[in-house]
N, C-alpha and C positions, 0 to 999 in steps of 0.2 A: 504494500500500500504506500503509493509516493506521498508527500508533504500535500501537494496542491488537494489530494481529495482528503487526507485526512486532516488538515487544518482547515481546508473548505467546507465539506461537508461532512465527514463523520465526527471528527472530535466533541463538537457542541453537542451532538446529541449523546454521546459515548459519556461523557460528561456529565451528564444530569441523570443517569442510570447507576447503580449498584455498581459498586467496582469487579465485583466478581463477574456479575452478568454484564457488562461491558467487553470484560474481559474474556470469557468466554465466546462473547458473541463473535468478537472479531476475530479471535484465535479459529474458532471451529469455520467461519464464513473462510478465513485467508485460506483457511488447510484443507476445505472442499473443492476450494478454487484448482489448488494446487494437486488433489488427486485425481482428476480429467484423466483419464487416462491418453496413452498415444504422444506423451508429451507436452500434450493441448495446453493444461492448467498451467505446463511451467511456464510455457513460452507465452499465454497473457500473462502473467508475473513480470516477466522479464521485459514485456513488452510495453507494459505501462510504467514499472520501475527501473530496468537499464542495470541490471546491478555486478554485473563484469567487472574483474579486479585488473589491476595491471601485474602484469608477472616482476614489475618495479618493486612490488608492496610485498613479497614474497620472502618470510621468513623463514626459518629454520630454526627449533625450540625442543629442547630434550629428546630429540632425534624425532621428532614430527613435525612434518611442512605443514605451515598455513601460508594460503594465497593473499592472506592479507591479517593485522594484527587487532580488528576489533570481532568481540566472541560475545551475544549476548548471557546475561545471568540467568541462570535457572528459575529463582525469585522471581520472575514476572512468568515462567508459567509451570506452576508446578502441578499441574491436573496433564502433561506432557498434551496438551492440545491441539496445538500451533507448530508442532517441531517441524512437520512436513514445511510449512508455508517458511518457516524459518530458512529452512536449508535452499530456500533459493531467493533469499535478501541480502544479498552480497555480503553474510558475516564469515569469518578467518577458521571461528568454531565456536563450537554451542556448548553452557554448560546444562548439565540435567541434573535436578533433585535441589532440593537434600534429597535420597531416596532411604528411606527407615525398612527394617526388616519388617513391621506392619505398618500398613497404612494408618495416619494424624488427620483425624478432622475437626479440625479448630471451629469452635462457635466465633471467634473472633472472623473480622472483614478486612480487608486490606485499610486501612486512611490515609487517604488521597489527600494533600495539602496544595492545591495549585498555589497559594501566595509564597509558598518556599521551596517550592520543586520537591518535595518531599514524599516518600510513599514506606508507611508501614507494613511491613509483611509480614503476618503471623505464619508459624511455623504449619507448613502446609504438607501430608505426604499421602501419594497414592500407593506405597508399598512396593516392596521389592519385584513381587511374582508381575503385580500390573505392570511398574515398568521397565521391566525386562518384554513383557509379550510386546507393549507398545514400542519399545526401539528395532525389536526383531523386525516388527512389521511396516517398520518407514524408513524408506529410503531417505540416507544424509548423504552430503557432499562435503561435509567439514568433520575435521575431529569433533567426538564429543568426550566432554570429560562428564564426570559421573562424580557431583557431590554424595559421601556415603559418610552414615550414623547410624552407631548403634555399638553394641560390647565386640570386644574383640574378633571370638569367632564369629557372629552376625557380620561384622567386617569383611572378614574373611572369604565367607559363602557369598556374600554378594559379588564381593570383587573376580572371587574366579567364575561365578555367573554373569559379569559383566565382561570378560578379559577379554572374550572374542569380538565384541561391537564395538569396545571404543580405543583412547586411543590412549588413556590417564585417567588419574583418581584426585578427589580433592578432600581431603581429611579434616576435621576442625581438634583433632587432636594431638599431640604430639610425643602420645603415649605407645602408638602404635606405630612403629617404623619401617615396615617392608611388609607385613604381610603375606610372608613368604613368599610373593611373586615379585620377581626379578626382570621382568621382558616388558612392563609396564613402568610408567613416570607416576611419583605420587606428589602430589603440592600437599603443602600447608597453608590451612587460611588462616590467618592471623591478622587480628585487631589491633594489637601492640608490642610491635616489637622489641621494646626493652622488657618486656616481662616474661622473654625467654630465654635460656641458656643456649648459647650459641653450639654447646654439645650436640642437642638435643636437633637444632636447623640443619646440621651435618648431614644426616640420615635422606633429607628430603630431595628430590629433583629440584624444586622448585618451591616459591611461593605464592598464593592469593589476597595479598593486601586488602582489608575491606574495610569502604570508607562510612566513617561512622558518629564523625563531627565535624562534617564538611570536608572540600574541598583541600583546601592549607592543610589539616590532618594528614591528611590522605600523602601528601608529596612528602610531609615532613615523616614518615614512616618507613614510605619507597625510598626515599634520600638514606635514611639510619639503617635501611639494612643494605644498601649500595655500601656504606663506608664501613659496615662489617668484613667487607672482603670476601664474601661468599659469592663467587660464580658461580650464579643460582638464575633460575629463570623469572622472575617477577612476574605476574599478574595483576592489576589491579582492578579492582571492581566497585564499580559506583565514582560518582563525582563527575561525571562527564554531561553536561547539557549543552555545550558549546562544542565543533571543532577546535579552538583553539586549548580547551578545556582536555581536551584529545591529546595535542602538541604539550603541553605541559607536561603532564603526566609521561610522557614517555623521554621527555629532556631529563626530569626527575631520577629515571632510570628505571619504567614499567616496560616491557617487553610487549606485550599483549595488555590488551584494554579489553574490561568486559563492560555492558552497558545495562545500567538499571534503571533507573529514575527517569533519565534524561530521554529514553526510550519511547514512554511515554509522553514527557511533558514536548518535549521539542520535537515529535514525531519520529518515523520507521525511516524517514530517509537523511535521520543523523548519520546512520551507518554507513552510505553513499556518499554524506559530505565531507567526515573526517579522513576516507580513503582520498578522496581528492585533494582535501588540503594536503596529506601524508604527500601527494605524490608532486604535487605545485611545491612544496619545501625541497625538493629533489630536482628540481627546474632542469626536469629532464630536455635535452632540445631534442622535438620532434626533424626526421628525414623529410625531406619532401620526396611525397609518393608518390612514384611513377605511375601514370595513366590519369594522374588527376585531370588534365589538360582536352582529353576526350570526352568525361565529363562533362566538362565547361562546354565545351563544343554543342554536346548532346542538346545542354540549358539554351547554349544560343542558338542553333536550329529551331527550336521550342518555340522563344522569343519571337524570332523573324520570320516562322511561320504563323504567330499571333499577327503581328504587323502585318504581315500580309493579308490576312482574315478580316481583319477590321478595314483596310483599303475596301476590300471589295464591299466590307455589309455596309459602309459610308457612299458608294459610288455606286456600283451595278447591281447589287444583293444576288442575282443571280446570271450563273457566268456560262459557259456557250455548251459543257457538256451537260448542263441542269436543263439550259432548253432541246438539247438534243433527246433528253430521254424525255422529256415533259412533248416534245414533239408542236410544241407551241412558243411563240417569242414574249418576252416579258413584258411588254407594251400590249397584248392581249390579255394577259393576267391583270395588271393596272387596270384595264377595261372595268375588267369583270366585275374584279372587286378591290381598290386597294388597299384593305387592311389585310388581303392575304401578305402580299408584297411587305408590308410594314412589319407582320407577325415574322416573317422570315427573315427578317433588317435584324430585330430584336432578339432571337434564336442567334443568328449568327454575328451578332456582335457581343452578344454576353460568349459566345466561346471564343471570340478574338480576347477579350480583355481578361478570358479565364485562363490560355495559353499564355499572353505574355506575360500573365505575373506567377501563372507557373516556371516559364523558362527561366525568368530570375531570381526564384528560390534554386533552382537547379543551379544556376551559374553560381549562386552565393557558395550552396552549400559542399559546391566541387571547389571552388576558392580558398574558403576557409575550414572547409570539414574534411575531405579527402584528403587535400593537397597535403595538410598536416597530420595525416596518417590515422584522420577518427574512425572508427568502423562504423559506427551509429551512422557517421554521414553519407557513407556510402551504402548501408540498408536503407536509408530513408530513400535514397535515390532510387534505389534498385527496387523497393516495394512500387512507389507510386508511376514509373519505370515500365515498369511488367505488366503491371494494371492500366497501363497507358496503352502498351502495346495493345492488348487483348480487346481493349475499347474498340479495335477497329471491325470487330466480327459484330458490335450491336450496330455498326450502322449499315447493314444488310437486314435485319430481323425485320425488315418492310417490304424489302425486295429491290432497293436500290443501293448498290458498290458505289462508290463516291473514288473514281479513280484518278483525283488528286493528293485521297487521304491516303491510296497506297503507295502513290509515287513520294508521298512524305513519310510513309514507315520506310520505305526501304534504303531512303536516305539516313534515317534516323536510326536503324536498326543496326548497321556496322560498326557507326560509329559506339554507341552502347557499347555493344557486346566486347567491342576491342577495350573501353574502358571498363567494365565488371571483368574482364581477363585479366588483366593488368593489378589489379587493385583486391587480387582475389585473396591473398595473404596480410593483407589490412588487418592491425589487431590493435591500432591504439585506443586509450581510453584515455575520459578528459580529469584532466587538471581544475582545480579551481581556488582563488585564494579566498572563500570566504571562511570566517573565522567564528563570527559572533549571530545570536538571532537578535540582529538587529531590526529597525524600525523600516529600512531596504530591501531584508529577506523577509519579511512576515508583508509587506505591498507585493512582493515580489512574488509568496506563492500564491495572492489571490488573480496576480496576474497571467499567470502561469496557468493558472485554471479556466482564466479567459479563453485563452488562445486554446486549451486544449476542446472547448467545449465547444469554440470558432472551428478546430481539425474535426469533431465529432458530426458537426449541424452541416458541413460539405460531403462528408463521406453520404452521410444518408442521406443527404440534398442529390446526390451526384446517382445514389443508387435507386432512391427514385422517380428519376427524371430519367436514367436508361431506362427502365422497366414501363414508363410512360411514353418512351419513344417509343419500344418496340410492342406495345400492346395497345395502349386506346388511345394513343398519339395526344390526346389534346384535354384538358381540364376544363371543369364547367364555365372558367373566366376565360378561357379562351374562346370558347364558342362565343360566348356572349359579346367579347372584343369584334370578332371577325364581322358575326352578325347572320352568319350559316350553320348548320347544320351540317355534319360531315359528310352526309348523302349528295347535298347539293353541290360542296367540292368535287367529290368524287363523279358527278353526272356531269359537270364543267368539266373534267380531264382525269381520269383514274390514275394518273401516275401523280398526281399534287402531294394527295397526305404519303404515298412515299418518300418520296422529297423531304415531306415537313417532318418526316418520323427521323429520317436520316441526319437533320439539324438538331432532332429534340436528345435522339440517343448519343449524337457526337458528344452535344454541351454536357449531355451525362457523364461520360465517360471521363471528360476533361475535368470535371469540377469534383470527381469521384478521386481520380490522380492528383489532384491539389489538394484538394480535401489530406490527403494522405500525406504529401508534403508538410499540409501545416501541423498535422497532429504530430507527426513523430518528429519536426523542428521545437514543437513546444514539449512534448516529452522528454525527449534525449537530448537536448540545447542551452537546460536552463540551468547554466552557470552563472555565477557572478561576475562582472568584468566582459561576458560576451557582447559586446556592442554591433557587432556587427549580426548577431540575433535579433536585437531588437530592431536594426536597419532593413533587416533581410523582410521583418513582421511588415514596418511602415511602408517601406518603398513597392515588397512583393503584392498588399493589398489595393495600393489607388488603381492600378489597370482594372482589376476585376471587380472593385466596389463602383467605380467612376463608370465604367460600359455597361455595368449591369444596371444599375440604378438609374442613370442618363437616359439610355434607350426608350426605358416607360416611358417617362415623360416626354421624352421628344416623340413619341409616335401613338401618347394617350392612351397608354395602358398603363392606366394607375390605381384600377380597384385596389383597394386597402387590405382586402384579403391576401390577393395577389404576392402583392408586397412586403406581407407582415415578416416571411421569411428573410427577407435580405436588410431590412428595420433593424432586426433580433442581432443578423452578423454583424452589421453595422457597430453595433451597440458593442458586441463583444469584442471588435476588432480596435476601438475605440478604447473600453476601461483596459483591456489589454497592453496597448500602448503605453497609456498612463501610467499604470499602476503599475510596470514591468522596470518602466523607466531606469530607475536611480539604481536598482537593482545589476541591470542588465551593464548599465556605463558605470558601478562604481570599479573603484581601481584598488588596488592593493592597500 
């Protein structure tokens, strides 16, 4: 669940619920999502969240890789709920439990403090047998380590009931030192570390720091056992609400960061943002990728065949192989009726102005996203891309080939194909310097959600308007525009609502492909400091708000209903802009 929906829309209501039943709900919602099978669940996960590590972020810890150093805490789900949905939200690794030899069901409720980021968590346990059946039966992508309590040998039977799933143990005692298994890491978690014997920390792999009076606690604890001189693995857990909060703790000398509080209060896509600050501290310099340049190419063909589009639905609206299959000259049509003529000015100028602000998302996002080796920028391409191509079989679903639109795929198609070849080993991930949940990032994710629900309102705009080209061509406000009856077109020239079907499924397919562009620009794009995001937003949107809106008017199709949709984008392309702003141009 990225920032934009759960500060937009789920938090307020998650919020004013029971904390357990909040909690639950969205644990078991994300973990339904996420058992789709066929891959389905992960890939929307990953689709609306993005959550790919850089192989930069890649640690190595008690002889276990993590792809990256933030693991959430066990403490926020301990009914094992959510694990599934976990395992594919970009964390390093997951902790599990406390797990007790029998299940703890507390009469106590967690207490939620929003005015101090704070969350009580009474001591919660589903039991040994439950979750061992539950890790058996979910697939993880991360180490998980395995809080365990209870007498020695309970220790014991758990641990070698757990040895084959995970990857480490995490002890609150430091009475028990190996547990006679040897091919496992055990941590200590510890609250205060002068009130142990450094004898005693020897035994251990590692530690789990837990922060317990704040923040300053927290560092000044990982700091005193840094200058004990034990090359030991650190953990820390809790105190992180911020990226920068992140960057501390691990200057301090934490290894691996787990996430408790902060999880909640500051959202799921903290985990996302401390891996980019991690990797912007690293000021990795990206290569320039080869084939970006084709790319661009692809975007400017796109453009200059918008341009072109709009020439024509400005001057002749209908060009010499239209009246060759129509079998009649376009000053006979004028005759007849001109608001046919007009209704096809209108059609084909909203797909002039839907093309060229596609092809300059395209050009941007080959510019600034490929060229610097993003993969996100070259899926974005490549979805709305494919979905472009395929567009060209709805404009047959009437009976009429538009054999200019093929002489434009097959120009369009090499070029592609040579740039998705080129670009096929693309694996960078973005950077970003935000630090704080400033008064920038919280405008920023309702911006964010603008534009995402702006990529939302095109796709299904896009999908059906093909579905209207290819089946009842025309809506009840067009008939009423025209002032006919489709019978009476049809007895004036059987090939017309061909024609018109092959304008209505084109604009579909195009606005379906943009539509696509802007969602996954507003998905995968929304760093801090991207400015050329938020130019891509402004400049990509006046072609296709300006020719689509223009057109009513100048040819007096303004019914209100009509309209209400492109009002709505408007609207959203609009607070979007605003509200992304400062966000999008602030700077380090």
């Amino acid at each position: 669940m990225p920032d934009w929906s759960y500060h937009g829309i789920f938090k307020p209501i998650l919020m004013k619920l029971p904390p357990v039943v909040s909690r639950e709900f969205i644990h078991r919602g994300m973990n339904t999502i996420a058992s789709i099978p066929f891959g389905v669940g992960e890939n929307i996960i990953n689709f609306l969240g993005r959550e790919e590590c850089s192989p930069y972020l890649q640690t190595e810890q008690m002889d276990v890789l993590f792809r990256n150093p933030v693991g959430l805490s066990g403490k926020l789900d301990p009914n094992l709920s959510g694990t599934r949905a976990f395992s594919n939200l970009g964390f390093g690794f997951i902790e599990v439990g406390p797990v007790t030899w029998e299940p703890i069901h507390s009469s106590e409720t967690p207490i939620v403090r929003e005015d101090t980021a704070t969350i009580h968590f009474p001591k919660e346990t589903i039991g040994f047998k439950k979750a061992l059946e539950k890790i058996e039966n979910t697939p993880v992508k991360q180490p998980l380590f395995v809080r365990l309590l209870g007498t020695k040998d309970e220790l014991e039977t758990m641990a070698k009931g757990f040895e084959h799933l995970v990857a480490g143990f995490i002890l609150e005692s430091s009475d028990v030192k190996s547990l006679g298994l040897k091919n496992k890491p055990f941590l200590l978690s510890i609250e205060k570390v002068g009130s142990l014997p450094v004898s005693d920390l020897a035994h251990f792999s590692g530690f789990l720091v837990e922060e317990t009076n704040g923040k300053k606690n927290l560092l000044k604890e990982i700091q005193l056992l840094r200058k004990m001189g034990l090359e030991k693995t650190i953990i820390s857990s809790g105190g992180i609400n911020t990226p920068a909060d992140a960057l501390e703790l691990k200057d301090a000398g934490a290894d691996l960061l787990l996430l408790k509080e902060g999880y909640v209060f500051s959202g799921p896509g903290l985990t996302k943002r401390i891996n980019e600050a991690l990797l912007d501290r690293k000021e990795v310099t990206p290569h320039i990728q080869e084939g970006w340049f084709a790319y661009w190419l692809f975007g400017m063909f796109v453009f200059l065949g918008g341009i072109l589009a709009l020439l024509f639905s400005i001057t002749s609206i209908i060009l010499p192989y239209d009246e060759h299959f129509l079998g009649v000259k376009k000053e006979e049509i004028w005759l007849f009726n001109e608001r046919i003529m007009l209704f096809m000015a209108h059609d084909r100028m909203t797909l002039a102005g839907t093309m060229i602000s596609g092809g300059i998302v395209y050009m941007q996002l080959a510019r600034y996203g490929v060229k610097r080796g993003l993969k996100w920028a070259k899926q974005a391409i490549d979805i709305a891309a494919i979905l472009g191509f395929l567009g060209i079989f709805a404009f047959i679903g009437y009976g009429y080939f538009d054999w200019l639109h093929l002489l434009f795929w097959l120009v369009l198609l090499p070029v592609y194909l040579y740039g998705c070849w080129k670009t096929k080993r693309i694996s960078g991930t973005p950077a970003s310097p935000n630090l704080h949940n400033d008064y920038a990032w919280k405008l920023g994710i309702y911006g964010q959600l603008a534009f995402v629900l702006l990529g939302f309102s095109f796709v299904l705009g896009g999908i059906i308007i093909s579905y209207i080209g290819v089946s009842i061509v025309f809506v009840s406000t067009d008939i009423q525009y025209i002032c006919m009856p489709p019978e009476m077109l049809e007895s004036f020239n059987q090939n017309l609502i061909p024609v018109l079907a092959h304008d209505r499924a084109g604009f579909g397919s195009a606005l379906l492909s943009v539509g696509l562009l802007v969602l996954t620009l507003s998905l995968w794009g929304f760093q801090q400091g991207n400015r050329w995001v938020w130019w891509t937003f402004f400049i990509g949107g006046l072609p296709a708000f300006n020719a689509g809106i223009y057109i009513h008017f100048a040819i007096g199709y303004t019914t209100f209903i009509h309209l209400v949709p492109a009002y709505i984008a408007l609207g959203l392309y609009i607070a979007g802009l605003v509200l992304a702003y400062n966000y999008l141009h602030k700077k380090k």
